[in-house]
Phi, psi and omega in degrees: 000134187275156197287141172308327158340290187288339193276334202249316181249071173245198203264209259004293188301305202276007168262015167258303142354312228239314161335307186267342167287337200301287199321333217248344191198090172316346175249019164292138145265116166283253176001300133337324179289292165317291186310311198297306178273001170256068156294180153332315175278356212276308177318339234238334174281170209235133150020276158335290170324287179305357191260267203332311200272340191280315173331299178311288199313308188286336178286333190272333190272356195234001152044055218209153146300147212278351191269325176290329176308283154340299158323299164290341162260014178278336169311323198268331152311303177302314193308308170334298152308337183253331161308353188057045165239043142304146151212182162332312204283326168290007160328314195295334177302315190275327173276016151314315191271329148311317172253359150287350254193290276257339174290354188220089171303305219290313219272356194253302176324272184288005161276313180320316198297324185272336188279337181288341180291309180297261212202126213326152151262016176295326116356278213278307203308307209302347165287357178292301196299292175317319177281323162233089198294299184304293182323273180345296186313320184310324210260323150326312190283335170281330153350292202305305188276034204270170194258353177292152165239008158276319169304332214276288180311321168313331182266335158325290197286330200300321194253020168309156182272324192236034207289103168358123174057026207234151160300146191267172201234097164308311103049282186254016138309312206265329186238113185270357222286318187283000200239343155273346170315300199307278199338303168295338175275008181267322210293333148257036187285172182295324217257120151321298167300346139272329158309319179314297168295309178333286174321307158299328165313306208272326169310339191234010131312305193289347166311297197244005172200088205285295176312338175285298175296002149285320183277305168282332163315316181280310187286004174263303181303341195261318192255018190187092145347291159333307186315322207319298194309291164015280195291351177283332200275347170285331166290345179008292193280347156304310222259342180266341150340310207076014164310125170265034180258302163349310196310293190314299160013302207250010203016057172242119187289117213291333186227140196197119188263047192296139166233166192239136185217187188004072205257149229205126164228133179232122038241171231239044166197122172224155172249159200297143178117305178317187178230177153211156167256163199223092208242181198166157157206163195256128166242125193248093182269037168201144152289137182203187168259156164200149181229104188264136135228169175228121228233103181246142188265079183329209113254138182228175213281346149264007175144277210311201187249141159237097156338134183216133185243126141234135182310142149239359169189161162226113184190161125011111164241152158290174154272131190082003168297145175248177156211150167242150170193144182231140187245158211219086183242124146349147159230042212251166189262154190221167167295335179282330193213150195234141180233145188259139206282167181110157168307106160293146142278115111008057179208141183285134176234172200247092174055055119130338175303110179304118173258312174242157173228161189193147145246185165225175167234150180214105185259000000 
């Protein structure tokens, strides 16, 4: 499989590129653009990397003040946007403007406002935030209310307090108060893809200020219907918690005298890579609600445990139903999780309550 590097920052991309500046500013040397950036180094950089130096490469090849810069890619970005040819790979438009830009608010706002439609500026905005704390939120809160709904997510993604792979906005670890002024004004937009960042926003709220995001989930849910999935999704890590107030949310009862019986994994010694199933049945003594998951306790590389919860149903049960069910789980390495020979534990729970336990060994 070729690496996202290649797929996204590749001699393609940057002679199409190099091409289109061409067009847009008759004294680019494309040739010069192109040598700076497929240097020596260029095979040996990494993703990031590789966004930061084609960036780097345009500022120094278009030889300009950052507001003449700007003049010239804003064209080629809209064309882009109205051509459908955006990809991944314009990441470098908004961080153009993150490492050139941050001195020049007004030409740096809207270039970001415009630049987000090719690929997101939620990066690039937060040294704006950081730098112009007040400004910035102002000009976010007016976001919210943009008639674009990549702008509308843009005012989401940009202040999450914890946004993956992003500089962190410490700030709003501690005080979230500036970053739900959006949120509400967000929590029912038309666009999924935007309630999607809402939902992660009030999740990477709830990391550091768990009673506000709890406290606003419920007064959403209750007085905005609409939310439910929203707020279900914020909750994620709540509702696998077994918290209860999450639980009570959703009309899942903290306690249930549901049992989990002949619960089984098979087959019970794999070597890495293998898979096993994981079969069980639920005896249901009340109509309720219930929410199955299953819980594998990793082994990790000096001896301990890492929890990992995945679900398997949530719904309605009658009373006095038995159901079986088998999951088909993987043992296999990913970039995110590395996996180690030892007794995995096993166990199933009933609305976040450990009911049965099993292992497996993993050689």
């Amino acid at each position: 499989m070729q690496a996202l590097k290649d797929q996204f920052f590749s001699k393609a991309y940057v002679t199409t590129l190099a091409s289109d500046v061409k067009h847009a500013a008759a004294d680019f040397d494309t040739k010069d653009f192109v040598r700076r950036v497929l240097d020596r180094s260029w095979k040996a950089r990494e993703l990031k990397d590789r966004m930061h130096h084609v960036a780097d490469c345009l500022h120094a090849t278009l030889s300009r003040d950052y507001k003449a810069c700007i003049k010239i890619l804003t064209p080629i970005v809209q064309r882009r946007i109205r051509e459908n040819t955006n990809s991944f790979g314009d990441m470098i438009f908004p961080d153009f403007v993150e490492r050139f830009g941050v001195e020049d608010f007004k030409t740096s706002v809207k270039a970001l406002e415009i630049f987000t439609a090719a690929c997101s500026s939620e990066f690039a905005v937060r040294p704006f935030i950081v730098r112009y704390p007040h400004e910035m939120m102002q000009v976010m809160l007016e976001w919210s209310r943009h008639k674009s709904e990549h702008v509308r997510r843009l005012a989401s993604e940009g202040c999450r307090p914890r946004l993956p792979w992003a500089m962190a906005l410490p700030e709003f670890k501690k005080d979230p108060r500036p970053v739900l002024k959006i949120l509400e004004n967000l929590k029912s937009d038309s666009s999924e893809y935007v309630r999607r960042s809402v939902a992660n926003n009030l999740n990477d709220i709830s990391k550091d200020n768990l009673e506000i995001a709890l406290t606003t989930a419920e007064r959403w849910k209750k007085d905005f219907p609409e939310t439910g999935d929203l707020v279900r999704h914020a909750l994620r890590n709540e509702l696998k918690k077994g918290n209860p107030r999450a639980l009570k949310l959703f009309a899942l009862a903290t306690k249930t005298k549901t049992q989990i019986q002949e619960l089984k994994v098979l087959p019970a010694k794999i070597k890495i890579g293998e898979a096993v199933r994981i079969q069980f049945s639920a005896v249901v003594a009340t109509a309720e609600r219930l929410r199955l998951e299953y819980w594998v306790f990793f082994v990790k590389a000096g001896g301990g445990t890492s929890k990992k919860v995945f679900q398997i149903a949530e719904r309605e049960f009658e009373k006095g139903s038995r159901h079986s069910f088998s999951k088909k789980h993987r043992f296999q390495n990913f970039t995110t999780r590395k996996h180690y020979a030892g007794e995995h534990r096993i166990v199933v729970a009933v609305n976040g309550e450990q009911k049965a336990e099993t292992q497996v060994m993993l050689r």
